[in-house]
N, C-alpha and C positions, 0 to 999 in steps of 0.2 A: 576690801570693797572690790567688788566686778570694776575692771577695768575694760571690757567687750560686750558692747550692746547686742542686738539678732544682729544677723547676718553678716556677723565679725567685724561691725561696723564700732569705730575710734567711739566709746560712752561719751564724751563729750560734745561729740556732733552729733551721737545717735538725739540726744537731748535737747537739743538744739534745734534737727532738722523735723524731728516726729514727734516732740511732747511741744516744746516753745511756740515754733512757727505755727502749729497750729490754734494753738490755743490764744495767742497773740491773734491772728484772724476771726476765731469766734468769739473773744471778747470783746471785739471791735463791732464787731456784725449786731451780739448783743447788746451792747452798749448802745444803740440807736434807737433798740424799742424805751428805754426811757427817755423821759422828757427833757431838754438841755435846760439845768440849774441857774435862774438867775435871779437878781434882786428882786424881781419882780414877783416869784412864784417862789420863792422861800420863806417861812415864816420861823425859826428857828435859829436863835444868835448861834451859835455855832456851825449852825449850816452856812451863814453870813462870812466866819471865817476862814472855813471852808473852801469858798466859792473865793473868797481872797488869797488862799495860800494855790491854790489849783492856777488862779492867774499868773501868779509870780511864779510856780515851779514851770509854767510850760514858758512862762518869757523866756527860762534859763534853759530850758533842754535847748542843742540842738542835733540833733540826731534825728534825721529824714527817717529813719527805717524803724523807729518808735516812737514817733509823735504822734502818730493818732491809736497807739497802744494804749499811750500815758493819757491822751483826752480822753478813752473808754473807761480807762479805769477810774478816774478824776469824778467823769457824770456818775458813775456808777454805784461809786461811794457816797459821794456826796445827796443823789437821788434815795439811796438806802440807806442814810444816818437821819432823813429830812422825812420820810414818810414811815422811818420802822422803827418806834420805839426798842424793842426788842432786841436791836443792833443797836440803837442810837445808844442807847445804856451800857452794853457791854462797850461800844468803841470810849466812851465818859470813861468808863473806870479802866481802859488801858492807859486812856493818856496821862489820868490820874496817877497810874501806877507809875509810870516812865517817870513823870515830874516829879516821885516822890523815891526815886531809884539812884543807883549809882548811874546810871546809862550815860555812855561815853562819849562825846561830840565825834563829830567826824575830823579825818588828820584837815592840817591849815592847806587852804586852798582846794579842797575834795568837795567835790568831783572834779577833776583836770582833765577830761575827755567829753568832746559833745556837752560843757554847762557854759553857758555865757554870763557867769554871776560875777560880778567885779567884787576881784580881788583887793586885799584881803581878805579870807575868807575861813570860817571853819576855824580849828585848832580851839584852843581855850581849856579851863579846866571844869565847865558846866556848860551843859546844854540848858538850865536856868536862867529865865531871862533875868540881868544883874548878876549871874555867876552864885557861888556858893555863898 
């Protein structure tokens, strides 16, 4: 793998300062032409849950320099699984997939930087609600 970005610049901050940070800015910038998701204008039980799991993960970030990243992308999903069949289907049968997968929980207590989710946390031997 290239480990030098242009301009002999460290791949890790090249990635960072010129793909990330910008992208992280228009997707915020974007995220505002949709409409802000709420009970009120959602017609869709999974958009419902949605729009509940979007609450709880931003109670738990905190990290100043990606909160309104995670808000962009929250509306943005949530506004594109609520009005686009077409996505709303494909996201159904990934999560369908995941729940019917080996997919590995995250280690006990993760995220441990920037999440405010009381501990204990994570670990386990299924991401299955009830376990295996």
């Amino acid at each position: 793998m290239l480990n030098k970005a242009p301009d002999n610049m460290d791949l890790r901050q090249y990635v960072v300062e010129k793909i990330k940070a910008p992208l992280r800015k228009a997707m915020v910038t974007l995220a505002k032409r949709y409409p802000e998701p709420t009970l009120e204008n959602l017609v869709h039980p999974n958009s419902f849950i949605l729009l509940a799991l979007s609450e709880k993960f931003l109670e738990y970030e905190d990290n100043p320099s990606r909160i309104d990243m995670f808000r962009a992308i929250w509306r943005m999903f949530i506004a594109e699984y609520e009005h686009d069949s077409y996505y709303r289907h494909r996201i159904d049968w990934l999560v369908e997939e995941i729940a019917n997968s080996d997919w590995k929980p995250r280690p006990l207590n993760h995220p441990d930087h920037c999440w405010k989710e009381p501990q204990p946390c994570g670990g386990g031997e299924s991401i299955i609600k009830g376990g295996l």
